[in-house]
The first five atom37 places (N, CA, C, CB, O) and aatype in JSON, in Angstrom:
{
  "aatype": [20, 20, 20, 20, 20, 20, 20, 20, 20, 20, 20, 20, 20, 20, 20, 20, 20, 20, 20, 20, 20, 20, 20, 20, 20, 20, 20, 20, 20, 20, 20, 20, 20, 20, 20, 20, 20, 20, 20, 20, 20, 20, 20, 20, 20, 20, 20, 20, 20, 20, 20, 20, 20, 20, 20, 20, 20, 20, 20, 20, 20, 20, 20, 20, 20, 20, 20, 20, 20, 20, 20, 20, 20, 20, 20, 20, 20, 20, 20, 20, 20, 20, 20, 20, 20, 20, 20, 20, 20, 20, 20, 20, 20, 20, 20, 20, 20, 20, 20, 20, 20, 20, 20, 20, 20, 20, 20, 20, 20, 20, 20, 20, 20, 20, 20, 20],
  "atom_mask": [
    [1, 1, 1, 1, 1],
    [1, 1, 1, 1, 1],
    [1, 1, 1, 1, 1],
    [1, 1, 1, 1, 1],
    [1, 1, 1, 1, 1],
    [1, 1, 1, 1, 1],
    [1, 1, 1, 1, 1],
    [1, 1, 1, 1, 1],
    [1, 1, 1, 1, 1],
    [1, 1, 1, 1, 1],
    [1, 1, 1, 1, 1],
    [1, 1, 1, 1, 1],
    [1, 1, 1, 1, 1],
    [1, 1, 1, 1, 1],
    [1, 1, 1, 1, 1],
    [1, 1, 1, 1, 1],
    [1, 1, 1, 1, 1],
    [1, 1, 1, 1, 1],
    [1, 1, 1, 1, 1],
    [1, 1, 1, 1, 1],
    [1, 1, 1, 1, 1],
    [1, 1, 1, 1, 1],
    [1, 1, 1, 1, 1],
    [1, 1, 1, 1, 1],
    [1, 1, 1, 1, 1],
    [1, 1, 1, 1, 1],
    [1, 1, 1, 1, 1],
    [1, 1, 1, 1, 1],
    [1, 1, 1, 1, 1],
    [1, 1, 1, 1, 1],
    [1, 1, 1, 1, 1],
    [1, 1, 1, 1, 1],
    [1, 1, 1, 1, 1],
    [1, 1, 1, 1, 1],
    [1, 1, 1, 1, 1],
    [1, 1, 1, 1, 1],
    [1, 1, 1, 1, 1],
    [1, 1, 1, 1, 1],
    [1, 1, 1, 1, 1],
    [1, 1, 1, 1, 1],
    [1, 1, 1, 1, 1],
    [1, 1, 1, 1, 1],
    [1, 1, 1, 1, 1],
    [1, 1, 1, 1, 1],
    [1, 1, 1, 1, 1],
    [1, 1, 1, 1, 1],
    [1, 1, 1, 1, 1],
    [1, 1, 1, 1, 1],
    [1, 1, 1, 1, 1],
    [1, 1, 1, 1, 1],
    [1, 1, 1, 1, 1],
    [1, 1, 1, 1, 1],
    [1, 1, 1, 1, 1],
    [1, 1, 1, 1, 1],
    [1, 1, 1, 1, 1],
    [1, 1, 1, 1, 1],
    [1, 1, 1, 1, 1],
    [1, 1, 1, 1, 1],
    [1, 1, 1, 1, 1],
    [1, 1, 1, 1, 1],
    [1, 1, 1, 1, 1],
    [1, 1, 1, 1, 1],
    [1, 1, 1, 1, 1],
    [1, 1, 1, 1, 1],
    [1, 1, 1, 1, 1],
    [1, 1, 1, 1, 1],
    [1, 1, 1, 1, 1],
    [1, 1, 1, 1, 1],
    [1, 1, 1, 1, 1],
    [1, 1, 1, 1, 1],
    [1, 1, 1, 1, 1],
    [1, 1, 1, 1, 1],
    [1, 1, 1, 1, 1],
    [1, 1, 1, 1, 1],
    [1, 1, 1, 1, 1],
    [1, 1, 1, 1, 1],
    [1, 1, 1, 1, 1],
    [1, 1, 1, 1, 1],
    [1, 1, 1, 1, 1],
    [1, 1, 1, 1, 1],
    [1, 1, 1, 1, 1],
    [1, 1, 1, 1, 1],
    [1, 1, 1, 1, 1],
    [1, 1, 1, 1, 1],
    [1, 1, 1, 1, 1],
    [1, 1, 1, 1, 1],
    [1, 1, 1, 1, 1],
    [1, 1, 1, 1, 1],
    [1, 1, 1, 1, 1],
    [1, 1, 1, 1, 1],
    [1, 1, 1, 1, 1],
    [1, 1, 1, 1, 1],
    [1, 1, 1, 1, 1],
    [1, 1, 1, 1, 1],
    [1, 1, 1, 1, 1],
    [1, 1, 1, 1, 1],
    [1, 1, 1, 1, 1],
    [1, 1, 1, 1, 1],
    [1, 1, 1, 1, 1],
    [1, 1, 1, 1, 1],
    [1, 1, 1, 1, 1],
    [1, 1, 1, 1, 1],
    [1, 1, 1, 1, 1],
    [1, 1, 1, 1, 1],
    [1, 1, 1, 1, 1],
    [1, 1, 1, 1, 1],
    [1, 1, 1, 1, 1],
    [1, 1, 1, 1, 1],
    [1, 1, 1, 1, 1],
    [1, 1, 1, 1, 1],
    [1, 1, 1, 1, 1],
    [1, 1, 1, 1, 1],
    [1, 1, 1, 1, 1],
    [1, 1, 1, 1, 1],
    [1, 1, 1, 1, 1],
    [1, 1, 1, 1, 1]
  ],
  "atom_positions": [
    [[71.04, 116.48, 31.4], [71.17, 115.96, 32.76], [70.42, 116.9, 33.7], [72.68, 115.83, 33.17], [70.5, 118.13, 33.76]],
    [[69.62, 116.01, 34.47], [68.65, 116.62, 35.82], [69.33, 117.65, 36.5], [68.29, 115.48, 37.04], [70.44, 117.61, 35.97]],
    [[69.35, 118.43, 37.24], [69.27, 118.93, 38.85], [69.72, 117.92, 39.8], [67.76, 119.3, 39.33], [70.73, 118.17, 40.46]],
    [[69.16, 116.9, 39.95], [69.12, 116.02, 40.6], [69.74, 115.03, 40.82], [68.5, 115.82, 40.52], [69.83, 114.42, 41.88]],
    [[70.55, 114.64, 39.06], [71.31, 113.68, 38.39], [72.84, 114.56, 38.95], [70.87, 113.5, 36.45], [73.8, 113.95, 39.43]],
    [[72.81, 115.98, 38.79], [74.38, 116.11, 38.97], [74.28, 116.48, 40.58], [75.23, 117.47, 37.85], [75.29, 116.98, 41.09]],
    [[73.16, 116.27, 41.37], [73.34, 116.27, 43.25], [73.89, 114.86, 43.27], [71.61, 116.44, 44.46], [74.91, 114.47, 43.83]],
    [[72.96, 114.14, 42.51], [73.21, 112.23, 42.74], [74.83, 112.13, 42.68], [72.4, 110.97, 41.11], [75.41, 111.84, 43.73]],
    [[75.55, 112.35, 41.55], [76.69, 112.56, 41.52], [77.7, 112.91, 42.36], [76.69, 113.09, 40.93], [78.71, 112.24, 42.59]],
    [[77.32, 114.22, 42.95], [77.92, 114.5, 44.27], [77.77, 113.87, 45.35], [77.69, 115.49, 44.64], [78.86, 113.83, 45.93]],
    [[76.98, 113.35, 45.92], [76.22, 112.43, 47.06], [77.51, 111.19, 46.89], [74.19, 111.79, 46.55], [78.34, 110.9, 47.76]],
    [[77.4, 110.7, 45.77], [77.86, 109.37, 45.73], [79.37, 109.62, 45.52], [77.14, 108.47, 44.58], [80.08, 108.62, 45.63]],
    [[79.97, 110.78, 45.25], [81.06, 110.82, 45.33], [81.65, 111.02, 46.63], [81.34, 111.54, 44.56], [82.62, 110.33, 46.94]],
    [[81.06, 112.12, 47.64], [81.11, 112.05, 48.85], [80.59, 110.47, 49.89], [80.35, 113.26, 49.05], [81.21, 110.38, 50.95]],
    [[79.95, 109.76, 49.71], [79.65, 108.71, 50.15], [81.02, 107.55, 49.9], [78.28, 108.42, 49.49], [81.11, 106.58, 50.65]],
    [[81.95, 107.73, 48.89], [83.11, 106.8, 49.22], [83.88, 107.22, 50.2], [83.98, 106.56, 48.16], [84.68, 106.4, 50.63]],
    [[83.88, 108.3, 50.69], [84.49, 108.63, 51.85], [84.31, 107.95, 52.69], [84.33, 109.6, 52.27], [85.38, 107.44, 53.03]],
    [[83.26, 107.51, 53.45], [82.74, 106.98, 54.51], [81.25, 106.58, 53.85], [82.8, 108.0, 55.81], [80.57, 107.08, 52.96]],
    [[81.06, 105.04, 55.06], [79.61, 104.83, 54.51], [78.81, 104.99, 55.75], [79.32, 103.33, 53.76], [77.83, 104.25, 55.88]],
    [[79.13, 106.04, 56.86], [77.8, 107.0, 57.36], [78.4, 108.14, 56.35], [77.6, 107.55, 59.41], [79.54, 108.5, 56.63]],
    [[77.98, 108.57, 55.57], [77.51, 109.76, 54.49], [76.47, 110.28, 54.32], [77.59, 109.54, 53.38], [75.94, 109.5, 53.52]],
    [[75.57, 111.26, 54.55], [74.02, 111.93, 54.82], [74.06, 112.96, 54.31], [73.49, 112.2, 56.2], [75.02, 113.73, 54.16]],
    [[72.51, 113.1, 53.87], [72.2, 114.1, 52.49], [71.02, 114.38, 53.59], [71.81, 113.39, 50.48], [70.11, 113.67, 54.03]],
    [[71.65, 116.31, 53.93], [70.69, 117.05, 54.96], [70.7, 116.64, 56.56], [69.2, 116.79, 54.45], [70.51, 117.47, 57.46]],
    [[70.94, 115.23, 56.79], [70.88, 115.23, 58.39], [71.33, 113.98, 58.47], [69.44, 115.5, 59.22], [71.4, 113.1, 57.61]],
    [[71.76, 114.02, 60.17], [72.41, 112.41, 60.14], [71.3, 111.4, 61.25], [74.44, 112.44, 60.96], [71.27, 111.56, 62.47]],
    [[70.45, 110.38, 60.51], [69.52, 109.76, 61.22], [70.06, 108.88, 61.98], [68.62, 109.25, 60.54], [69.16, 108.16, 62.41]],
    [[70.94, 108.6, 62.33], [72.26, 107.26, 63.32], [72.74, 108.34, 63.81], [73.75, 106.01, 62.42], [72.85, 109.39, 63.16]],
    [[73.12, 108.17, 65.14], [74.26, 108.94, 65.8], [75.91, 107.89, 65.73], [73.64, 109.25, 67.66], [76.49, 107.41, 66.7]],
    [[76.2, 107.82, 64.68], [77.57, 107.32, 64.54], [78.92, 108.38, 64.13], [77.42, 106.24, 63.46], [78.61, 109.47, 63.66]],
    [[80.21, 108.09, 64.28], [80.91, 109.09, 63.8], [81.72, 107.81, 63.65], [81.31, 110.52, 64.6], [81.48, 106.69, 64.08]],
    [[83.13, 108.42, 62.66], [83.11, 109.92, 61.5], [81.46, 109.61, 61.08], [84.57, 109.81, 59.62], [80.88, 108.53, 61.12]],
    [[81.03, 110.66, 60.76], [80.43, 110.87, 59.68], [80.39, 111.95, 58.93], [79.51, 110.64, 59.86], [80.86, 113.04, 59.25]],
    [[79.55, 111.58, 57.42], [79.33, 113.25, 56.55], [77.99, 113.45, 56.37], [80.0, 113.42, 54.88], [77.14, 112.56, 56.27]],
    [[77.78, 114.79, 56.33], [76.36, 115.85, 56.2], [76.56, 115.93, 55.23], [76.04, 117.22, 56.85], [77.74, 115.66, 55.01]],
    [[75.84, 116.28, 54.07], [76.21, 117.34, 52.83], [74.8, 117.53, 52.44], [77.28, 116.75, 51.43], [73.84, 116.76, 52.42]],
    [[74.98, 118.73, 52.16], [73.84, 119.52, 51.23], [73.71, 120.56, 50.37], [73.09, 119.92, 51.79], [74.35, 121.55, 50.74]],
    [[73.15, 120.67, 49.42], [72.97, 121.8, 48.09], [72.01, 122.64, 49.48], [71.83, 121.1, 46.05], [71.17, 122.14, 50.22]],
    [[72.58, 124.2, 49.45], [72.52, 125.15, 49.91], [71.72, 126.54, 48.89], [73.84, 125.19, 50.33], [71.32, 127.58, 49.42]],
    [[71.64, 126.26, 47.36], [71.01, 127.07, 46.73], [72.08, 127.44, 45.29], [70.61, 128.26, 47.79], [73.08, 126.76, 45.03]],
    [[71.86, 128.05, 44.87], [72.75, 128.34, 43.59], [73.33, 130.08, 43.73], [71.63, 128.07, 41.98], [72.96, 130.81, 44.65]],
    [[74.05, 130.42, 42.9], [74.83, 131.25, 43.57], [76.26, 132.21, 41.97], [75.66, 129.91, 45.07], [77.35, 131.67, 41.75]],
    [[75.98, 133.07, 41.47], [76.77, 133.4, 40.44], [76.25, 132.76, 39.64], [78.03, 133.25, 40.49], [77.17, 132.14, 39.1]],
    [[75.23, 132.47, 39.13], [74.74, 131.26, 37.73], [74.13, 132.44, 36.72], [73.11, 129.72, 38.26], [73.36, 133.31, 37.12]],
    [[74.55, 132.33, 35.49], [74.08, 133.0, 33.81], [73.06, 132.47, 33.06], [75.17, 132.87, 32.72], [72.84, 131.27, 32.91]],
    [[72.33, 133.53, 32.51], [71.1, 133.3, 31.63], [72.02, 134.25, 30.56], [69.28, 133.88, 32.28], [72.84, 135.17, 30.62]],
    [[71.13, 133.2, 29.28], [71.17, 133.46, 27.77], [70.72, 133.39, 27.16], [71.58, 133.23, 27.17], [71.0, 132.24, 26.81]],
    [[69.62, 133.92, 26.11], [68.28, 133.84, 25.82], [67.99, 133.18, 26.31], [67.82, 133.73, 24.88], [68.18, 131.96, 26.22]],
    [[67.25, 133.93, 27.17], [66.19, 133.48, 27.96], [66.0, 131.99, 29.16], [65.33, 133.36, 26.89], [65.04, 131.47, 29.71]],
    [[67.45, 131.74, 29.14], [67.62, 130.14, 29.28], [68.75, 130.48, 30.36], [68.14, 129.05, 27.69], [69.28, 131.58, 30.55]],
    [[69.03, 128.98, 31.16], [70.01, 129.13, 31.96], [71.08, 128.45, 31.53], [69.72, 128.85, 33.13], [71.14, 127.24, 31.29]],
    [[72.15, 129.49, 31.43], [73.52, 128.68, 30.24], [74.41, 128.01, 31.52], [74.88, 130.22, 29.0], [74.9, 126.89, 31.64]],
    [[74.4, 128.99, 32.26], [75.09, 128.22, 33.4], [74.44, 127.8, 35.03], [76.28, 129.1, 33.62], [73.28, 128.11, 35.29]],
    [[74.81, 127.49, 35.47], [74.31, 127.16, 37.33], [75.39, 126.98, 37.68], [73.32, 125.81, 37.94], [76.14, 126.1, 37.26]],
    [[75.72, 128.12, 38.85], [76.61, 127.45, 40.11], [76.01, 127.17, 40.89], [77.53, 128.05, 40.79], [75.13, 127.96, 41.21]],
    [[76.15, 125.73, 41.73], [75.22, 125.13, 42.84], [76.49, 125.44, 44.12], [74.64, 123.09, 42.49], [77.69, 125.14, 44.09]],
    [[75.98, 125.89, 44.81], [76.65, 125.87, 46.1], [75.88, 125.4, 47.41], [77.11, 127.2, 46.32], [74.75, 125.85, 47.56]],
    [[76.49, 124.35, 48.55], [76.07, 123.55, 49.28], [77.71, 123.83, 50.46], [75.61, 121.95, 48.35], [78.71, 124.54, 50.52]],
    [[77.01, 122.67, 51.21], [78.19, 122.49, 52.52], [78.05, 120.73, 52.57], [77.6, 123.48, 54.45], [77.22, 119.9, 52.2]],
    [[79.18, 120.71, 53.17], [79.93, 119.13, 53.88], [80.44, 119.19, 55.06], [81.18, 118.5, 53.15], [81.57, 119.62, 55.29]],
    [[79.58, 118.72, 55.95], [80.16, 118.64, 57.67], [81.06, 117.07, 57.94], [78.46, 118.64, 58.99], [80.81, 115.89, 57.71]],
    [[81.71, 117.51, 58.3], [82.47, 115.95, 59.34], [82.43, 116.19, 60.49], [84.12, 115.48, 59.24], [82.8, 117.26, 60.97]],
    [[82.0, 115.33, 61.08], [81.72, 114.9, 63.08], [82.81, 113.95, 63.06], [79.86, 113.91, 63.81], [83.09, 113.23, 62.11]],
    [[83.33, 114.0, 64.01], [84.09, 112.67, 64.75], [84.53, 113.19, 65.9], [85.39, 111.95, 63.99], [84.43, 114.26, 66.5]],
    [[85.39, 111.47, 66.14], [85.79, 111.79, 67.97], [87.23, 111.7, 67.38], [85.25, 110.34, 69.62], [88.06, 111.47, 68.26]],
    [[87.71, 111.81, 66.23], [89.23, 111.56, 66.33], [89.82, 112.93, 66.43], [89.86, 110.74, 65.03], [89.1, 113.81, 65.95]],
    [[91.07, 113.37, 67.0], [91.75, 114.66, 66.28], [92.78, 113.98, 65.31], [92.6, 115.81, 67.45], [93.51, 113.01, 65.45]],
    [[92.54, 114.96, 64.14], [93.41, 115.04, 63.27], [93.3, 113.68, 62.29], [94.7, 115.26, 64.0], [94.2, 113.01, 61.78]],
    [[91.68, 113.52, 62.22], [91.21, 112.51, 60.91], [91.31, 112.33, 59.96], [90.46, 112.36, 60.59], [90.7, 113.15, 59.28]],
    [[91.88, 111.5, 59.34], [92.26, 111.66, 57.75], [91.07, 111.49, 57.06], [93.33, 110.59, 57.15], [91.53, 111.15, 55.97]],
    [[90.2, 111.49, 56.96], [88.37, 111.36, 56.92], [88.63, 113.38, 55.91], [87.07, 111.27, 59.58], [88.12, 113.6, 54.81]],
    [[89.24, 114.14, 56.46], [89.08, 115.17, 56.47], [90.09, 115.38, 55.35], [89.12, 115.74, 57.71], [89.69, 116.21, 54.54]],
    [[91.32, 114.86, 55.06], [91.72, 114.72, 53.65], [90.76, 113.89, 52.79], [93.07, 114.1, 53.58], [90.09, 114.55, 52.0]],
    [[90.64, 113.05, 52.79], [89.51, 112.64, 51.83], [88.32, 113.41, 51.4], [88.98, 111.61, 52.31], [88.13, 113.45, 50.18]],
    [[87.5, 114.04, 52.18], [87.07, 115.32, 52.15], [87.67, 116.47, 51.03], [87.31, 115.72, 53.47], [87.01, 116.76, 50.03]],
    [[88.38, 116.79, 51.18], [89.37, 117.69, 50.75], [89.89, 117.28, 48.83], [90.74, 117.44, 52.05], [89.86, 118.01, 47.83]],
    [[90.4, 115.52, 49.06], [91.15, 115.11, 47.82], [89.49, 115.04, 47.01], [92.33, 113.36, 47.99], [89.34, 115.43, 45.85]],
    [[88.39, 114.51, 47.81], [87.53, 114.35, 46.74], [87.07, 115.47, 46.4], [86.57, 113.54, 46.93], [87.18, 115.58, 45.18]],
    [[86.66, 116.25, 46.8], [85.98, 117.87, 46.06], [87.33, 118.01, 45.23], [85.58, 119.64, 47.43], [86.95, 117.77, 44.09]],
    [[88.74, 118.26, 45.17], [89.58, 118.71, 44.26], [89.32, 117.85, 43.3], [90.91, 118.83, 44.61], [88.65, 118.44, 42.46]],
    [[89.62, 116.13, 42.84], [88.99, 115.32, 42.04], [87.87, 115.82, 41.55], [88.77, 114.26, 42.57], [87.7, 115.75, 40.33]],
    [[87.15, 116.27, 42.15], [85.67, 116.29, 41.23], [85.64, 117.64, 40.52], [84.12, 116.15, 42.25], [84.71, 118.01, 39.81]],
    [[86.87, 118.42, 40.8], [87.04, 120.02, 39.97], [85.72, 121.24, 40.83], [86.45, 119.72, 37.69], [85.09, 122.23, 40.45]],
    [[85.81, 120.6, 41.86], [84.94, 121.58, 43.06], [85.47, 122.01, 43.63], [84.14, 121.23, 43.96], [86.35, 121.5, 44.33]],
    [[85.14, 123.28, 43.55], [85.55, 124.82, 44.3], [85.36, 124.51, 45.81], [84.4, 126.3, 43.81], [84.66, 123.53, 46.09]],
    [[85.92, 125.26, 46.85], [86.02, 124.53, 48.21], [86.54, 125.13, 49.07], [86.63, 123.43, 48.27], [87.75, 125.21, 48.92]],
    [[85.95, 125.85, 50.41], [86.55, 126.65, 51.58], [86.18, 125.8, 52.94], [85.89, 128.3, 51.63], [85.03, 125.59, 53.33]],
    [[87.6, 125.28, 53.68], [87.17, 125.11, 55.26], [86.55, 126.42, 55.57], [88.51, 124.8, 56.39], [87.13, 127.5, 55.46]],
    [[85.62, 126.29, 55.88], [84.65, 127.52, 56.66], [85.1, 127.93, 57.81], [83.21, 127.13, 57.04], [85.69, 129.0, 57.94]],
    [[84.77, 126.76, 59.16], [84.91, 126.13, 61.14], [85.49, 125.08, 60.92], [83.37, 125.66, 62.25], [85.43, 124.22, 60.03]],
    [[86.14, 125.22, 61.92], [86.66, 123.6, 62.65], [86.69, 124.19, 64.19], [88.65, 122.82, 62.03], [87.35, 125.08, 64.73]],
    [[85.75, 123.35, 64.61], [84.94, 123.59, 66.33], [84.87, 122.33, 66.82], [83.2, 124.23, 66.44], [84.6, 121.33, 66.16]],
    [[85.2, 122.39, 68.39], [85.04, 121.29, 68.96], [83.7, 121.71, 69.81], [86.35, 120.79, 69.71], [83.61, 122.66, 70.59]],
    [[82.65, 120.71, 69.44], [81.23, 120.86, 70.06], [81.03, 120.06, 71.28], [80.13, 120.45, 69.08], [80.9, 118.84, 71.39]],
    [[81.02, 121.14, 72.33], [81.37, 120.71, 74.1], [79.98, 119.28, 74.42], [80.92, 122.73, 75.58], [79.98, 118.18, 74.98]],
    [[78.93, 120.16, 73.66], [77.5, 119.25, 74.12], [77.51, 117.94, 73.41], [75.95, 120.05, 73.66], [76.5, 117.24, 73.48]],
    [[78.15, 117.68, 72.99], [78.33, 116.23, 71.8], [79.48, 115.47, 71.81], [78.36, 116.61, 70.24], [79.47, 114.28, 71.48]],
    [[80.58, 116.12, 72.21], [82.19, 115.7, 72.5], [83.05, 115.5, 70.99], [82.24, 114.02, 73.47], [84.19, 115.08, 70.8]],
    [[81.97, 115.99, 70.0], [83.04, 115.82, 68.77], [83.43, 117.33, 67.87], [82.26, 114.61, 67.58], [82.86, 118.42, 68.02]],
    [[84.35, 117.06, 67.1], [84.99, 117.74, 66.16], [84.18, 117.87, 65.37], [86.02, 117.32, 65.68], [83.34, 117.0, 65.12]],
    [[84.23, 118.97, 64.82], [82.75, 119.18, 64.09], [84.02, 120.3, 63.05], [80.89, 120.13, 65.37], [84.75, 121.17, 63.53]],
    [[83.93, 119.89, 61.49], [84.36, 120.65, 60.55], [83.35, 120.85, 59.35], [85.57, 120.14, 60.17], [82.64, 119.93, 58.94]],
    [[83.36, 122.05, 58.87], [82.57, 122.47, 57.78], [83.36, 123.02, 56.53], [81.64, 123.48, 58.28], [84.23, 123.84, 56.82]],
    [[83.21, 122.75, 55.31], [83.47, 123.09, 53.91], [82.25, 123.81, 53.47], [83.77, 121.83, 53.0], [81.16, 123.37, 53.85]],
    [[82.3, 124.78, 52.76], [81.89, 124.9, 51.61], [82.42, 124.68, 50.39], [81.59, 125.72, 51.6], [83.62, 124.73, 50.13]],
    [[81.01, 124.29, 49.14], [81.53, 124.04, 47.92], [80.79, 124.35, 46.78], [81.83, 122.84, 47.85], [79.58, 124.28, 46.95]],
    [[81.13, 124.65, 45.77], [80.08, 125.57, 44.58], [80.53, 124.47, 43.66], [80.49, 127.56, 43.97], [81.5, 123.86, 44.12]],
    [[80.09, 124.0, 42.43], [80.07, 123.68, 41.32], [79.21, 123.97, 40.18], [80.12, 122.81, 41.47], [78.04, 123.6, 40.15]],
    [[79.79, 124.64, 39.18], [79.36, 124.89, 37.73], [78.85, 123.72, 37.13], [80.46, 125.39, 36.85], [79.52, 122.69, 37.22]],
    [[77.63, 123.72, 36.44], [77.4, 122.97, 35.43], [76.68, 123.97, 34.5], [76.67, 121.69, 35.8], [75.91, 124.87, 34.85]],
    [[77.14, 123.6, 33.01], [76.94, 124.57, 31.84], [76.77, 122.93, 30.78], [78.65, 126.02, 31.46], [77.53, 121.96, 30.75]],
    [[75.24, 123.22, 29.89], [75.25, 122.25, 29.15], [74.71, 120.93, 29.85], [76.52, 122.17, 28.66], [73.74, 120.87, 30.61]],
    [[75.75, 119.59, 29.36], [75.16, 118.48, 29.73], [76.62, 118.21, 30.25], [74.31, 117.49, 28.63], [76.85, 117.0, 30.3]],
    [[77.54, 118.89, 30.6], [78.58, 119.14, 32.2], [78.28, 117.82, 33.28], [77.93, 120.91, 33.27], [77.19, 117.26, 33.25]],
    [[78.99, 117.53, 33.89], [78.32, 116.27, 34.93], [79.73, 116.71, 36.17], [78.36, 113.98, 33.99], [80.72, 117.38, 35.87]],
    [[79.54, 116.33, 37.09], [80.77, 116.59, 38.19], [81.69, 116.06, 37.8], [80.67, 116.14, 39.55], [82.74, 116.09, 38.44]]
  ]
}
């Protein structure tokens, strides 16, 4: 399995959350919505010569105008479902925009042919 095949994975698991869901930026100004992006890799093992493991670590933003969105458990239940590691980072209210603005980080291992 790709690089790419286990981002696809993540994307689309985060995308049942909500369907404004965005990979790197949000081209609609609608809310709720989600950001998410692979941020780089991070703790990952080589073994002859090869990479036995990858941790990919990225972020997941939620915007909205609600307080106290359940948008933000879902958030939350799906990274635990998917066995992804996971820190609220901020939770800021952004004066120039009028919304709630929360950030996660999240790392996931893949070792082998591993999938989320």
């Amino acid at each position: 399995m790709t690089l790419q095949d286990k981002l696809q994975q993540l994307g689309e698991a985060f995308a049942t959350i909500t369907d404004n869901c965005f990979h790197y930026f949000r081209p609609v100004k609608t809310t709720p919505c989600l950001i998410w992006a692979e941020t780089g890799e991070d703790g990952s093992f080589n073994s002859d010569n090869r990479k036995s493991e990858q941790r990919i670590i990225g972020t997941v933003d939620l915007f909205t105008k609600t307080e106290f969105d359940s948008t933000a458990d879902s958030v939350q239940e799906t990274l635990d479902a998917l066995g992804v590691t996971w820190k609220l980072e901020s939770v800021q209210y952004e004066e120039d925009t009028n919304l709630i603005h929360m950030e996660w980080s999240w790392g996931v291992i893949f070792n082998g042919e591993d999938s989320v």
